[in-house]
C-alpha positions as CSV (number, residue, x, y, z in Angstrom):
1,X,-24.1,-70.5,-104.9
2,X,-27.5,-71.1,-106.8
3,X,-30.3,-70.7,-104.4
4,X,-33.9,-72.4,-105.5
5,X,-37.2,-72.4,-104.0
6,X,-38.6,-75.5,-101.9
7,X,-41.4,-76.2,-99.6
8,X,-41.3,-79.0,-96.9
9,X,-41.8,-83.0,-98.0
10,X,-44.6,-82.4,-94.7
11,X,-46.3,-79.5,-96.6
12,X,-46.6,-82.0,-99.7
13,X,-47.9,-84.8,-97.3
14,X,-50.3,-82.9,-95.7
15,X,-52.1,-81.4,-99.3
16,X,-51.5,-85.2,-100.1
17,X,-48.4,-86.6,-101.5
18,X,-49.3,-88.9,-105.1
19,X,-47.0,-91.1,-107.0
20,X,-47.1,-90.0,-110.8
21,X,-49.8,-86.7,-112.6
22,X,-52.1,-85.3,-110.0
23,X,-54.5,-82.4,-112.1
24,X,-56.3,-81.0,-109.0
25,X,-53.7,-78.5,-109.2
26,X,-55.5,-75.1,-107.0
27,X,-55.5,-76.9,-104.5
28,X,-51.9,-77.7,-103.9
29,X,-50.4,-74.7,-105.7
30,X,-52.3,-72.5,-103.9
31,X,-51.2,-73.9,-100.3
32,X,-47.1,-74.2,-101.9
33,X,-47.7,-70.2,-102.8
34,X,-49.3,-69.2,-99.4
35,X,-47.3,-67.0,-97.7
36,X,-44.6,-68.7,-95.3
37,X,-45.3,-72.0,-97.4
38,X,-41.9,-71.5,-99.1
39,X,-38.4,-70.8,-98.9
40,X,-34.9,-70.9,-100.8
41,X,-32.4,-73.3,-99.6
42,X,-29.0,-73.7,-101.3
43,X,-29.1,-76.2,-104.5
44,X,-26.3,-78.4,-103.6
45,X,-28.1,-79.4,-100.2
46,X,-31.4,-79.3,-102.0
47,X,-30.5,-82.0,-104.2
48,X,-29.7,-83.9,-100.9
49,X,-32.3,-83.6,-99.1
50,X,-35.5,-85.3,-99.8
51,X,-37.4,-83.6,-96.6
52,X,-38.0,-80.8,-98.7
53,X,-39.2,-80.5,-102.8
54,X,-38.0,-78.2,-105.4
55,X,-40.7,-76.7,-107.4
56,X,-40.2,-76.8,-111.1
57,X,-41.9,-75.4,-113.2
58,X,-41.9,-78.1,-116.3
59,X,-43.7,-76.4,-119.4
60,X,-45.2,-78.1,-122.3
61,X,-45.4,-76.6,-126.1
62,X,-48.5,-77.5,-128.1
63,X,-48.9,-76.4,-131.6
64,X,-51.4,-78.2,-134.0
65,X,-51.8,-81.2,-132.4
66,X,-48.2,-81.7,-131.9
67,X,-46.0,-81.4,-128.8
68,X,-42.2,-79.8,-128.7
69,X,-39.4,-82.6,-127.5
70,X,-35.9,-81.9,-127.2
71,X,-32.6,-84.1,-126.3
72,X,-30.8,-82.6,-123.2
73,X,-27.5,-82.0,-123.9
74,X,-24.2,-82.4,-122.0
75,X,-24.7,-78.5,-120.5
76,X,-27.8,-79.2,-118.9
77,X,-28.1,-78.6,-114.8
78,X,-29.4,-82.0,-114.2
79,X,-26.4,-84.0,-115.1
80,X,-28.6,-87.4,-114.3
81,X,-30.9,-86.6,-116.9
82,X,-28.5,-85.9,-119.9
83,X,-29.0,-87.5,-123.1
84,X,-32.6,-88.1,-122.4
85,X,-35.7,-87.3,-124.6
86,X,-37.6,-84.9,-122.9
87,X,-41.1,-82.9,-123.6
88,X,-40.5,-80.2,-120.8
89,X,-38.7,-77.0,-120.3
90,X,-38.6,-76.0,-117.2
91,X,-36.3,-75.1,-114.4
92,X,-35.9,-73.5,-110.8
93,X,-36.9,-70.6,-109.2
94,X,-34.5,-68.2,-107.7
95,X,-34.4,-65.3,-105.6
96,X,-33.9,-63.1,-109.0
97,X,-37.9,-64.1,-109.3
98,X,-39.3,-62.9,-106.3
99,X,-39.4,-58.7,-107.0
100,X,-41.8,-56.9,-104.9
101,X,-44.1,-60.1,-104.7
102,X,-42.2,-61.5,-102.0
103,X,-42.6,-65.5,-102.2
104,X,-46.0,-65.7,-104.0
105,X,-47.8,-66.5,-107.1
106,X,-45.7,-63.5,-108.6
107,X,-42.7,-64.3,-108.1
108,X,-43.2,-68.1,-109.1
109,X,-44.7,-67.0,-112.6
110,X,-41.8,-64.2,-113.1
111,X,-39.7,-67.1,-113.0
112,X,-41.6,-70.0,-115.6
113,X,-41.1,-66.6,-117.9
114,X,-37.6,-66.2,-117.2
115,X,-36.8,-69.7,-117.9
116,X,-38.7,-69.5,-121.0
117,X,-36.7,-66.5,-122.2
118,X,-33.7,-68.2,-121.2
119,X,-34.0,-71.9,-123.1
120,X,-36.7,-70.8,-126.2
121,X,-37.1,-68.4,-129.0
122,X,-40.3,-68.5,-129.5
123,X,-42.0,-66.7,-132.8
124,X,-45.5,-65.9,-133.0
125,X,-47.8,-65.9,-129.8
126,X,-49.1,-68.4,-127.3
127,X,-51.5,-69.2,-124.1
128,X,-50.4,-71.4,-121.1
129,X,-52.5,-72.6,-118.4
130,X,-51.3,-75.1,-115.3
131,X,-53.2,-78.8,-116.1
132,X,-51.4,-80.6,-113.6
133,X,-48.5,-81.5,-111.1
134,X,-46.1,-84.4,-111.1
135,X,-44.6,-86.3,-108.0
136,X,-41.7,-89.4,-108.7
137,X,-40.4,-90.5,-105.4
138,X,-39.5,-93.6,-107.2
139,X,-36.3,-91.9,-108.1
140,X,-33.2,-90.1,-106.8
141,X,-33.9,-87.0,-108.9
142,X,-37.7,-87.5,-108.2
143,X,-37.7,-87.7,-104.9
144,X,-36.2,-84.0,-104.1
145,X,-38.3,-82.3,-107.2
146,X,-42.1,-81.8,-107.8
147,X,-42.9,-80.6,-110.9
148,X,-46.0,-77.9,-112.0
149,X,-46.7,-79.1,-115.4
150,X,-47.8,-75.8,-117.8
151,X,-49.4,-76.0,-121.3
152,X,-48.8,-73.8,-123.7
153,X,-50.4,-73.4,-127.1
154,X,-48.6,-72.0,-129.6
155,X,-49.7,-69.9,-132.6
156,X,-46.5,-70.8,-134.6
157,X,-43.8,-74.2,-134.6
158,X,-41.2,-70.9,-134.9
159,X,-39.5,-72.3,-131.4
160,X,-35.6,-72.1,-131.4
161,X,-33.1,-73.6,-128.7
162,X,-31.3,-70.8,-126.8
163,X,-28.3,-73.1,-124.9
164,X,-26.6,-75.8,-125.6
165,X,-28.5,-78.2,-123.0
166,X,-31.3,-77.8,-125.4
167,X,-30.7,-80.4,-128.6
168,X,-32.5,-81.6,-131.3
169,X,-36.3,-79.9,-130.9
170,X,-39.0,-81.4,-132.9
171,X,-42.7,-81.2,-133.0
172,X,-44.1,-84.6,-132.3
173,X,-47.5,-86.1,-132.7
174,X,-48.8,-87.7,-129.4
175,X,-48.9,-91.0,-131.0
176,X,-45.2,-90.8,-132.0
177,X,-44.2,-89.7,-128.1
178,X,-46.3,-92.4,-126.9
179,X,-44.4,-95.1,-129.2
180,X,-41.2,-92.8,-128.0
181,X,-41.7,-94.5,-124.5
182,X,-38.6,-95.7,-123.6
183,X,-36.4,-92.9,-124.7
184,X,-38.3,-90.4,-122.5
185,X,-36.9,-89.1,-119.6
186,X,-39.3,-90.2,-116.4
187,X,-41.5,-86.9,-116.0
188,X,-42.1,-87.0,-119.4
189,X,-43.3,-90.6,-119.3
190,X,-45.7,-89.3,-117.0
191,X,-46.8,-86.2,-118.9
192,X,-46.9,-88.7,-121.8
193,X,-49.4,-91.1,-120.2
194,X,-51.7,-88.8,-118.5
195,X,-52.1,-86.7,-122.4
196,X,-53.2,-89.7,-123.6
197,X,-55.4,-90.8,-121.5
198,X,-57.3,-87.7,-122.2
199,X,-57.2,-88.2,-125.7
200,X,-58.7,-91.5,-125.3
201,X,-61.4,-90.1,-122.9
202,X,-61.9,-87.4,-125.5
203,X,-62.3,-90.0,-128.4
204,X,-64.6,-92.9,-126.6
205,X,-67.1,-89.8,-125.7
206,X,-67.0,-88.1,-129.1
């Protein structure tokens, strides 16, 4: 039985619970990393229960001005999101993360690198910073997830899938992802919009 790392929906409300990309993320990832702010709960009653969130870590590949997007195939853990298009890798975090650290910062970065290691092959080198975090409530898979969006920039487009639930990667220019709308599963939708409305930001002020 899968175990995954949650903190209560009250937490979430008390930091201050958004609908869609909130980027003030110290603030809340801090306070979900505190320690006692966490716990694991079993995944099937997870799923179920929308008094608590999963964190999920949901990673982002950058590489020359174009972002990595793969089609989740019939493997993947999320059957309700299979067959979308999707611009994050990302996944739970389990007891296997938590080490010596206990259930803090640690143990939540040990495990955005294990699911890294487990999905990608990635060539070359990269950096990664946290730019955001994304709250859906609007949907059933939304509702019992909140996702820590990471971006990492790559120093090669050398990135291999390493399961099956990963299809069909490509390196897409924002424009083309943004015209992909549609196709995109909802958290990428979101990731989506909030990239380019920076790179409009970025433009008018140039």
């Amino acid at each position: 039985m899968e175990h995954v790392l949650v903190i209560t929906r009250q937490l979430f409300d008390q930091l201050g619970s958004f609908q869609g990309f909130q980027a003030d993320t110290p603030r809340y990832l801090h306070a979900m990393l505190a320690p006692g702010a966490n716990h694991f709960m079993e995944r099937p009653a997870a799923e179920k229960d929308p008094s608590h969130k999963q964190l999920i870590p949901y990673t982002i590949f950058h590489h020359a001005g174009r972002y990595l997007s793969y089609t989740r195939g019939g493997s993947s853990g999320e059957k309700r999101l299979v067959a979308k298009r999707s611009i994050g890798i990302g996944g739970h975090i389990n007891p296997v993360d938590a080490g010596q650290d206990g259930l803090g910062e640690t143990m939540y970065y040990n495990g955005v690198e294990r699911e890294m290691a487990e999905e990608l092959v990635i060539g070359g080198t990269h950096t990664q910073k946290v730019i955001g975090l994304i709250n859906d409530d609007a949907t059933e898979v939304g509702s019992v997830h909140l996702g820590v969006v990471h971006f990492f920039d790559l120093s090669s487009d050398d990135v291999q899938s390493n399961e099956d639930a990963i299809q069909d990667l490509r390196f897409h220019t924002l424009e083309e992802l943004h015209a992909m709308h549609d196709q995109l599963e909802t958290w990428s939708q979101i990731c989506v919009a909030h990239l380019w409305s920076v790179q409009k930001k970025l433009k008018s002020s140039a």
